[in-house]
N, C-alpha and C positions, 0 to 999 in steps of 0.2 A: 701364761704364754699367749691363751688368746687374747688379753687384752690389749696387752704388747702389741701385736699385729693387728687389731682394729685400731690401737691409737697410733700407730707407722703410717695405716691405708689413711687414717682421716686426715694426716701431716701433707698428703698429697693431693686432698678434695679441699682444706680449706686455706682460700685467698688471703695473701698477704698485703696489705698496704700497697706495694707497687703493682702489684696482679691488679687490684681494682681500679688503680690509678689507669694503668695499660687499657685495662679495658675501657673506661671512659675516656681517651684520646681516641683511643679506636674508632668507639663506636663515635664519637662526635665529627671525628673527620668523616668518617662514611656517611652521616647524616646529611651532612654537608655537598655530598657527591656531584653533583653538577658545575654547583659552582668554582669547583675541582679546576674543570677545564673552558667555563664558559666564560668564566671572567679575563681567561688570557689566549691565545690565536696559537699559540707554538705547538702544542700538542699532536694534532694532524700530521705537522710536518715528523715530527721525531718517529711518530708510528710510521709512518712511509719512509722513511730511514732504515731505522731499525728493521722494517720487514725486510727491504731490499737486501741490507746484510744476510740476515738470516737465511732468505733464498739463495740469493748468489755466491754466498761465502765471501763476500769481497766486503773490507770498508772502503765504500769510496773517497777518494781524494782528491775528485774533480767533479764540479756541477753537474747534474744532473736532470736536476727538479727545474731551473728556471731557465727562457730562451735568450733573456739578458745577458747570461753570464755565463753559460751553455760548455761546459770545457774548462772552464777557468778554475786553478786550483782552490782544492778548499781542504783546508783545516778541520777533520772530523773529532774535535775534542771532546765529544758529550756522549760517542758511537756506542759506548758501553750501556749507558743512562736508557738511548732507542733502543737497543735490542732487548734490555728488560721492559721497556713498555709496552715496545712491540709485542713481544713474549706473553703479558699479559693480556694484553690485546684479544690476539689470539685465541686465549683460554676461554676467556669469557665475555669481550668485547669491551665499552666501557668500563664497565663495573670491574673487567679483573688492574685495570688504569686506578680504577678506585679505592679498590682492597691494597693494590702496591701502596699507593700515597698514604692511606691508614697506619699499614704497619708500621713504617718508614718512618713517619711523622709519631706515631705512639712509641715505636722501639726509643727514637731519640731522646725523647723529653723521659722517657725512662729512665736512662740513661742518665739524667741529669739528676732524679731524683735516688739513683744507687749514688752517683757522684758527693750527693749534698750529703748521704748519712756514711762514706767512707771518710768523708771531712768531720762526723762527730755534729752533725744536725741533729736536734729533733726529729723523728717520724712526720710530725705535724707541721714542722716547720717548712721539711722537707716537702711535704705535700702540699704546704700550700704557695713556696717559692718556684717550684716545677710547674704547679699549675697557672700561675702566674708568666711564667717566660712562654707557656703553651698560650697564652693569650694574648702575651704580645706580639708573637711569630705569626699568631692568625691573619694576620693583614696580608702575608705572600704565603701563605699556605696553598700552593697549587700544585696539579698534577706536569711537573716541570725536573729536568736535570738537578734543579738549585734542590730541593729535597734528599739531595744525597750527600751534597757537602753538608747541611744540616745534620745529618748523620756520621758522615766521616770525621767535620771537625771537632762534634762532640767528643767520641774517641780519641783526638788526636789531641785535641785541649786538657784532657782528662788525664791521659796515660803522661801526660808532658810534667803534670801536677806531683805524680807518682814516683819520676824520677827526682825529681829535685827533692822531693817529699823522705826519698826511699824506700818506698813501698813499692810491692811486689810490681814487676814489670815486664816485660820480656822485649826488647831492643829492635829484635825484629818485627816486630809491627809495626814499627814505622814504617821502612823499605816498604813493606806490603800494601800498608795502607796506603801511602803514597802512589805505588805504581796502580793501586785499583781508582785511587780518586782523581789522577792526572788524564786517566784512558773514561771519567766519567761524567767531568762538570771544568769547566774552564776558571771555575773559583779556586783549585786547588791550591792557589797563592794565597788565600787565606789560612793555610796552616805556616807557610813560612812566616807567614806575620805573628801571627802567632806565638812561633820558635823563636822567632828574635827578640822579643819579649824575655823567654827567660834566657836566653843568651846574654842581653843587654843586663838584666840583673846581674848574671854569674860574674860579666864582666865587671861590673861595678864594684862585687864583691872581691875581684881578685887584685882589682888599683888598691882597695883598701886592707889587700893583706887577711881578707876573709876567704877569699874564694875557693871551691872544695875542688879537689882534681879529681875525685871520681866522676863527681857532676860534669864538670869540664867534658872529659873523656867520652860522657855518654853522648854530651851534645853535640858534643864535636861528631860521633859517628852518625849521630840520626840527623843529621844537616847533609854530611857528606855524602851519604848511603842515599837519604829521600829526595837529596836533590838528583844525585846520578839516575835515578831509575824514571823521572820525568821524563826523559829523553827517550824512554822504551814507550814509543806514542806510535801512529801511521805517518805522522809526519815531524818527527824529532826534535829538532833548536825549535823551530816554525812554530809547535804549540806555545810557546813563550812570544813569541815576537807576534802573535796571535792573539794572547790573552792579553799582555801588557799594552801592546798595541790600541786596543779595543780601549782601554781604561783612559789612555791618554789621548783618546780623539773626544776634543770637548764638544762638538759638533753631535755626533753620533751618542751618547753620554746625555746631552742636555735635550735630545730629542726621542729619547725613550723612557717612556713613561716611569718605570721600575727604578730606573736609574737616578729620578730626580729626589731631590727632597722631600721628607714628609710636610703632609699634611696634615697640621695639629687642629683643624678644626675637623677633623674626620675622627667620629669614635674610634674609629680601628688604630690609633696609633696615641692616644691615651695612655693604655699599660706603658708604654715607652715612654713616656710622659713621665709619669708617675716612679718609675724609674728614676729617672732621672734628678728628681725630683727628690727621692728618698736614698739616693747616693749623696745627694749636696747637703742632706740634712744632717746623715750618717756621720761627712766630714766635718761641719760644723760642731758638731757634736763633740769631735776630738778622737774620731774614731781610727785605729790605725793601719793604713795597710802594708802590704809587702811592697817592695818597690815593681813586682812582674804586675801587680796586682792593679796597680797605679797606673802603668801604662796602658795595660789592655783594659781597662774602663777609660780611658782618657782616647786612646786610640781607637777604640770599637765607638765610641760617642762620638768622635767627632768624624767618621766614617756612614754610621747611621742617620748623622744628620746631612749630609752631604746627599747617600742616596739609601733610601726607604728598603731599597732590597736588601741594604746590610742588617738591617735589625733582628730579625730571627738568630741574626750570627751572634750581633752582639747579645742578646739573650741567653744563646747556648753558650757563651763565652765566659758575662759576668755573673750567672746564677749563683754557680757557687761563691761567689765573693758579695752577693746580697745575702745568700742566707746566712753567710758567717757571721753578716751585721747584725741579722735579726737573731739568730742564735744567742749572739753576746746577750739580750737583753732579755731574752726568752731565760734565758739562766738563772737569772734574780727569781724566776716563781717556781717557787718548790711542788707548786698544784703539776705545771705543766712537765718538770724532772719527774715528780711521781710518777707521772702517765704515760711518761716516755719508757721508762723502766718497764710499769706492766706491758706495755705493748712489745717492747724488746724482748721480753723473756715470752710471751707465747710465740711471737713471731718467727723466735731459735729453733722452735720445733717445727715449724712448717717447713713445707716446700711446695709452694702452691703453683709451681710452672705450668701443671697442668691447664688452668683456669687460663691463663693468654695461649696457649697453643687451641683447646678448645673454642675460646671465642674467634680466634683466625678462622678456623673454621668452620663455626657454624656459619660466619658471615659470608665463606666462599661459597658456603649450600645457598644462602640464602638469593646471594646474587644469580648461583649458576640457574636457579631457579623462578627469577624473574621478579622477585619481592623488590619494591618498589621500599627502599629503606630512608630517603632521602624526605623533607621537608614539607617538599611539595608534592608528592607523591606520583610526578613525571616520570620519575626512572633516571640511569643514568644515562643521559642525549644530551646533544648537540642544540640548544634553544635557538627556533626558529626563528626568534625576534633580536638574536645580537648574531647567527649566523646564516648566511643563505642557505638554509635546509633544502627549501622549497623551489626555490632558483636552481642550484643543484639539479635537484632530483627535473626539472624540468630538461637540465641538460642533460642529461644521460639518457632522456627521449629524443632531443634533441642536438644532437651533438654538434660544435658549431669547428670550424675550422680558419686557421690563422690564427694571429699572433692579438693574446689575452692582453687588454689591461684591466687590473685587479686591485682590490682594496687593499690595502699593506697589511691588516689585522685577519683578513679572508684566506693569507697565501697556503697558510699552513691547513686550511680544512679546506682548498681548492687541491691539494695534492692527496690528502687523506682521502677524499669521492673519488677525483679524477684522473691522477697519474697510476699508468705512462701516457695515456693517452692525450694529457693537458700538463703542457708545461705553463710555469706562472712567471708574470712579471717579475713581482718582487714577495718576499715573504719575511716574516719576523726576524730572518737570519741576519741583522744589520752588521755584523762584522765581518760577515761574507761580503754582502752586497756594497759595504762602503759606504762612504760620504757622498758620491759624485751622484751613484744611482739614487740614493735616498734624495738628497736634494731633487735628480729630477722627475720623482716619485710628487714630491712635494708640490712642486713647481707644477705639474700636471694636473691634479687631483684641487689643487686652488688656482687654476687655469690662470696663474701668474704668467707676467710677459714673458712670450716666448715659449709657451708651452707646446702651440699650436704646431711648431717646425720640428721639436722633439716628438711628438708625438704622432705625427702620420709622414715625416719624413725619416728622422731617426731610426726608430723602431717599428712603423709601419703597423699602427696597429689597427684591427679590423673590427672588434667587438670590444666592448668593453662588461664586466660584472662588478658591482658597486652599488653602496647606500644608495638607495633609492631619495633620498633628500638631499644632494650634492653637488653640488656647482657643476660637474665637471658636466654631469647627468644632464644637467638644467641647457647646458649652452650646448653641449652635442646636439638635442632634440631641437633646440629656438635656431642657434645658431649654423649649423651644421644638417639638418633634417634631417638627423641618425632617426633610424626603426627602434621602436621599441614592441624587442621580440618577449618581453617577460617582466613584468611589475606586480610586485607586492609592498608592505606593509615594510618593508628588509631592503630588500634588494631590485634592482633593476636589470636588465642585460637590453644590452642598444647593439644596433650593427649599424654600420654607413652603408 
């Protein structure tokens, strides 16, 4: 009897395969922490969102934060997204920003490698095709909204698999997942794409006298049911003609960086590469797929290569339909079925959950406690060399008054220091802001013709905070004899 119960206790101390996997995404994104949020401007702004929710109880549905646009409605589509980062925030400042994007970004790619061994993977196959989409996602791994469709679509790509598959499922999770992922990230139309995918097949199958009415039946409700509950937003139809909106302005699209195409001379987009690469080989090969199978590799590839932010998706999309390829061939060696087998039959008796609830948090002690877990051994902050830290912190001695103009990548960590008391020009929100303000964002800041009449007649602006190495800088001071009240290494601030 006691042994029975010391080998029960050890079924719960020792890590399985996915436990170890979890924990090395984990810990690697945490490693990772700064670059979390220094490589992207948005951050700032979601946490001064998010807070204000959480104080006031209200989502806002009208500007706020900038004096440009001061009143003017706005589409809070991501309000769910701030208030958990805020949330974090809160707990532990950066670092609980950094522990969220861990989990988040570890639970998913987990999720892909339970995915790949529900499809009859390899253990090994699985680990090393999960780890593989974990590396080609790394290029937008940031602390951002998009990390939760990364999460939702996984689930929703998966459970989509199950129906058609008919395995276990439960119908209502779609509804739900929908209405949490429409109130959290403006991507949520990447499930309906998704969903038309295997609709598109069903339908194929039913021209040809194949097609299941169960299947039918299901999709038909989880189309009907997840698109209805979009509409339970702060601002109803408006998120659609928002989100869509935004995708069809080429203008705004071609001028955000995320949005543009990869860049294949850039390590970081390689595994994509390679990808792609060992898909064309796969079919050459004579390999066969399903016809959903066909689309959303054809449709997630030629999305991915359009704009670089789709690629984590495509990753969490086509995983499993890579490792089915590499499965087929893993099959022929009887060394690698051995091995799968022994590792199957220990792995029946565990239940290692403990080992990923445990490393969440030791990593939350570690951060609450000041442990310096990242690279560079800075901590998780705001780097003073791509953000005005120091510029900031001189204005909160210095408080300046009237109307900012601000770097466009700055807006979101100028509301995170200084709102309410600073409103900003403009900020990373560019489908609030539009085309007209970005262009004369644009038009300013490369003191293009006509800049001069926009900018102290228009808007009237009195100081400006900006890269200290920038046109605008250069000819305010020569041409204009603006003060400069603050210069560094970063940033500048002028007044007239």
């Amino acid at each position: 009897m006691q042994n029975n119960k010391t080998s029960s206790l050890f079924a719960y101390f020792l890590p399985r395969f996915q436990d170890i996997f979890f924990i090395s995404i984990l810990l690697a994104v945490a490693f990772y922490g700064p670059e979390l949020f220094n490589l992207d401007g948005d951050l700032g702004r979601h946490i001064t969102i998010g807070k204000y929710i959480i104080t006031n109880k209200i989502i806002p549905t009208h500007d706020l934060f900038s004096y440009t646009m001061k009143g003017e409605e706005l589409v809070p589509h991501e309000w769910l997204a701030q208030v958990l980062f805020s949330g974090a925030h809160s707990s532990m400042g950066l670092s609980g920003v950094v522990l969220l994007t861990s989990v988040l970004i570890a639970l998913t790619f987990t999720l892909t490698y339970r995915e790949l061994i529900t499809r009859n993977a390899f253990r090994l196959i699985a680990l090393f095709a999960s780890l593989w989409a974990a590396m080609t996602s790394s290029l937008h791994t940031l602390a951002r909204p998009h990390i939760f469709t990364m999460l939702f679509l996984a689930i929703w790509s998966y459970q989509l698999e199950h129906v058609v598959e008919k395995k276990f499922f439960r119908i209502w999770i779609f509804p739900l997942l929908m209405l949490i992922w429409a109130n959290t990230h403006g991507a949520f139309i990447a499930g309906f794409v998704v969903l038309g995918a295997y609709i598109t097949e069903w339908l194929w199958d039913l021209f040809h006298g194949q097609g299941d009415k169960e299947t039918g039946k299901s999709l038909f409700i989880i189309s009907a049911t997840s698109f209805a509950v979009t509409f339970i937003n702060p601002s109803g139809y408006k998120l659609w003609t928002t989100s869509v909106g935004y995708i069809g302005n080429t203008y705004l699209v071609d001028h955000t960086i995320e949005y543009m195409s990869p860049n294949f001379h850039l390590a970081g987009t390689w595994p994509f590469l390679l990808t792609l690469a060992f898909f064309l080989f796969s079919l050459g090969q004579g390999a066969k797929l399903k016809l959903r199978e066909s689309i959303l590799i054809a449709g997630w590839t030629i999305m991915a290569l359009y704009s670089a932010r789709n690629i984590p998706l495509f990753a969490i999309v086509t995983t499993p339909m890579l490792g089915r390829l590499i499965q087929a061939s893993a099959e022929k060696s009887s060394f690698l079925a051995r091995q799968d087998r022994n590792i199957s039959t220990i792995e029946s008796q565990l239940r290692g959950i403990l080992f990923p609830v445990i490393s969440v948090l030791l990593l939350a002690f570690a951060f609450a406690h000041g442990v310096k877990l990242d690279t560079g051994k800075v901590g998780n902050q705001y780097d003073p060399a791509v953000f005005p830290v120091n510029a900031v912190n001189w204005l909160e001695e210095n408080p300046q008054k009237g109307n900012v103009f601000n770097s466009f990548t700055w807006g979101g960590y100028l509301l995170y220091r200084e709102w309410p008391d600073q409103l900003v020009f403009i900020d990373g929100q560019t489908d609030f802001y539009g085309e007209k303000l970005t262009k004369e964002y644009e038009q300013i800041i490369s003191t293009s013709n006509g800049w001069d009449d926009i900018f102290f007649n228009k808007y009237i602006i009195t100081w400006v905070i900006i890269p200290s190495n920038s046109q605008l800088g250069q000819t305010l001071k020569v041409d204009y004899d603006w003060r400069i009240l603050y210069e560094d290494n970063t940033a500048v601030i002028l007044r007239r």
